[in-house]
C-alpha positions in Angstrom: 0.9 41.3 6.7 0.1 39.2 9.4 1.1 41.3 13.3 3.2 39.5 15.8 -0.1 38.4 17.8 -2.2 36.9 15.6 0.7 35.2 13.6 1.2 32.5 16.3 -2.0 31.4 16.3 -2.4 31.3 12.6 0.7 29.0 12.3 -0.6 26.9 15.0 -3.7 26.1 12.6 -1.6 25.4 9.8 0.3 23.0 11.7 -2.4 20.8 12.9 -3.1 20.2 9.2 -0.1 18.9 8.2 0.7 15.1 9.0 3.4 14.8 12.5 6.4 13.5 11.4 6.2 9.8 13.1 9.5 8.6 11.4 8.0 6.5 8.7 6.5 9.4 7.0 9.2 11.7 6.3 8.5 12.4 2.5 5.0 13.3 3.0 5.7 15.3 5.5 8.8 17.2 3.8 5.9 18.4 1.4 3.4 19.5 3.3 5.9 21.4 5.3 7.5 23.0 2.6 4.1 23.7 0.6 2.8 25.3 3.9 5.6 27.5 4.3 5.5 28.9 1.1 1.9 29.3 1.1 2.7 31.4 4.3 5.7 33.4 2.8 8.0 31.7 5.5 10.1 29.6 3.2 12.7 32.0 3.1 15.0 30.7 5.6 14.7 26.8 4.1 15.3 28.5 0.4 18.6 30.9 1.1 21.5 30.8 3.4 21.5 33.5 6.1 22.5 36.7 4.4 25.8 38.2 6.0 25.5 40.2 9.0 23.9 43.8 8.9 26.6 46.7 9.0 26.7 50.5 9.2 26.4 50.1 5.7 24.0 48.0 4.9 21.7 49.2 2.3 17.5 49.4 3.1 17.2 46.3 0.7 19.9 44.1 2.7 18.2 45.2 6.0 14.9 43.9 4.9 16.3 40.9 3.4 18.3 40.1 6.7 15.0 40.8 8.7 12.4 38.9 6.4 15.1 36.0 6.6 15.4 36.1 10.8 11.7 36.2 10.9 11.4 33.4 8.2 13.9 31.2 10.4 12.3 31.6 13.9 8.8 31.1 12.3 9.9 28.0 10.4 11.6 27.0 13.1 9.1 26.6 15.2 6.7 25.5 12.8 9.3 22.3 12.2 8.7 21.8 15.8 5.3 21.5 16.0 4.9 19.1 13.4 7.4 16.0 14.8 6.3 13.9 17.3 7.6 14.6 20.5 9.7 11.5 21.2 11.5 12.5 17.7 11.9 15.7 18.6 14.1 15.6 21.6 16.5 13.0 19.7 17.0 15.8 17.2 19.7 18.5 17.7 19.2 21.7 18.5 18.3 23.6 15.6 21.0 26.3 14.5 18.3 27.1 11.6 15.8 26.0 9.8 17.5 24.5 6.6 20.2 23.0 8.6 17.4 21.6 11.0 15.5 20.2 8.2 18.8 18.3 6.4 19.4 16.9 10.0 15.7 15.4 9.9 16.6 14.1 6.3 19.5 12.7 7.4 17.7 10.8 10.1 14.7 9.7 8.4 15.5 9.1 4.6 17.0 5.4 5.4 13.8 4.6 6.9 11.6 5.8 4.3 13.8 3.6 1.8 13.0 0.8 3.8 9.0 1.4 3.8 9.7 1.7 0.1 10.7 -1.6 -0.1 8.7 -3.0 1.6 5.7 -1.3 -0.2 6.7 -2.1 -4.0 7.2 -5.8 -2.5 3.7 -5.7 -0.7 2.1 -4.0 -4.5 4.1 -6.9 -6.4 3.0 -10.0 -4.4 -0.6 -9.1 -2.9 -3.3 -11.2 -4.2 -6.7 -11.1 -4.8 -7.9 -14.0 -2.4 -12.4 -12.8 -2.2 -12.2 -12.2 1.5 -12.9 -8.8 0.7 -14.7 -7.1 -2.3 -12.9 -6.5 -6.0 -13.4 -3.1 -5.2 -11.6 -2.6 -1.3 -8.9 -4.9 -3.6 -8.4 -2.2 -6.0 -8.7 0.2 -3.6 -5.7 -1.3 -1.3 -3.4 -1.8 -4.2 -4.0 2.4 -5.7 -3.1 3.5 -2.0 0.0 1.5 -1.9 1.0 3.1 -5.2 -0.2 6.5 -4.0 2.4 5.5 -0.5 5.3 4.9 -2.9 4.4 8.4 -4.8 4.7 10.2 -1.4 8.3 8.5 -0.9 9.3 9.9 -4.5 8.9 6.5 -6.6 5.9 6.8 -9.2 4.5 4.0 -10.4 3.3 4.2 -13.9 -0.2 4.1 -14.5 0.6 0.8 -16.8 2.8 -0.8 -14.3 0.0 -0.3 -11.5 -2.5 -1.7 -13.9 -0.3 -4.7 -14.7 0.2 -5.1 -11.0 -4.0 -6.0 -10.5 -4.3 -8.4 -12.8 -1.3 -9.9 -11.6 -2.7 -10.0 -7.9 -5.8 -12.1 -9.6 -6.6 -15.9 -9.5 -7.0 -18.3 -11.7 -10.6 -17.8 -12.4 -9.6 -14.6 -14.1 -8.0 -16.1 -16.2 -10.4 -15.6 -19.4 -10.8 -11.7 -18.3 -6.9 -11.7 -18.5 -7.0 -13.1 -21.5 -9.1 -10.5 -22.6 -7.2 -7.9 -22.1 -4.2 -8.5 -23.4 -5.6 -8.9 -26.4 -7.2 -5.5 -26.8 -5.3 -2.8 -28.3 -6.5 0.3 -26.6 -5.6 -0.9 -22.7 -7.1 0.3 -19.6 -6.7 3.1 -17.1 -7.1 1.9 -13.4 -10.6 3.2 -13.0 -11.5 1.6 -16.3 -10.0 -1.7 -15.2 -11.8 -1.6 -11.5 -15.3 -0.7 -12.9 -14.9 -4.0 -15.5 -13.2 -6.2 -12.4 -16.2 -5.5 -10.5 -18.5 -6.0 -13.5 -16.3 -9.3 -13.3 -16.6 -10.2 -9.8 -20.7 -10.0 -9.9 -20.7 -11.8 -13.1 -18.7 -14.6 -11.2 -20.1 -14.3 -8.2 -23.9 -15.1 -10.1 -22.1 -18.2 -11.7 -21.5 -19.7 -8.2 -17.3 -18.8 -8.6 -15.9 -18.8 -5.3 -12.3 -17.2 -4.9 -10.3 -20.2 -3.4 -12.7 -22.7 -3.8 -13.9 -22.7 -7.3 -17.1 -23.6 -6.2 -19.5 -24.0 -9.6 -23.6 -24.2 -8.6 -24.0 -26.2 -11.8 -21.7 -28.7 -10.3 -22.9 -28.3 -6.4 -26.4 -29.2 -7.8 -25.3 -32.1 -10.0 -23.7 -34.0 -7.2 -26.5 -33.2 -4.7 -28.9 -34.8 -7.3 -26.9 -38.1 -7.4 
């Protein structure tokens, strides 16, 4: 078990590697808090209610409980605080303990992260695929938004993130659409970006320019009038 020096200093590293709590990241943060603590053995007071008040005749068991739970509380505690940024932090009440002090944060903050929600599933259903930058940063953007809305608590199916890309895609796609929805066995989203890229160089030699359409064959015809 860790003494009472070193334990501050311990905490203090755990903290730094867990994302501050800015306001719009709540549900990330919840998790890495809570998976922290329990990797610590300071989840306690976040898991159980504070046990009743030692007595004359409290048992050995109920006095370590009580006392692993106080110690669990402080540490947590101040383990909340280090992780909020501090302009949130003084807008929060004072903690009476740490499960009560980490609803009060829910309460604050899960309005907001249903608004970023929103506003992520509408920015994964409507982005498109426009060439300013490569098939792959593309793919890349729309997984992360996916992976955003997992860290709020919405999963997006593989299928529905898959169906999603070739949605965001223009019409010169359109035969590699196609395609696919004619195979039976469909696509995993690392299967589907390794073929989009295959795509995008396959266009790209043909003269295909996202936006313009711009065909070589047909550039070189007219310049030959």
């Amino acid at each position: 078990m860790m003494n009472g020096v070193s334990l501050p200093t311990h905490l203090n590293s755990h903290a730094s590697s867990v994302p501050i709590l800015t306001g719009t990241n709540f549900s990330e943060w919840k998790e890495q808090v809570e998976f922290t603590l329990g990797v610590l053995d300071l989840d306690l007071a976040l898991l159980k209610d504070k046990p009743d008040p030692l007595t004359d005749k409290s048992t050995p068991e109920e006095k370590t409980l009580f006392n692993a739970w106080e110690r669990s509380d402080r540490l947590s505690i101040m383990f909340l605080r280090m992780t909020i940024a501090s302009n949130i932090k003084t807008s929060l009440p004072k903690p009476e303990n740490a499960k009560d002090y980490m609803k009060a944060i829910e309460e604050r903050f899960k309005t907001a992260d249903k608004s970023l929600a929103g506003k992520l599933m509408a920015d994964l259903t409507t982005i498109k695929f426009d060439g300013t930058r490569s098939m792959h940063e593309h793919v890349i953007e729309m997984t992360n938004l996916a992976a955003k809305l997992r860290n709020l608590g919405m999963t997006v199916d593989e299928s529905f993130l898959v169906q999603f890309i070739l949605n965001s895609l223009p019409p010169q796609y359109g035969p590699f659409q196609i395609h696919y929805n004619t195979i039976k066995d469909k696509w995993a989203v690392n299967e589907l970006a390794n073929k989009l890229v295959q795509e995008e160089a396959r266009l790209t030699q043909q003269g295909i320019k996202m936006g313009t359409l711009l065909i070589v064959e047909h550039s070189t015809m007219r310049n030959t009038q």
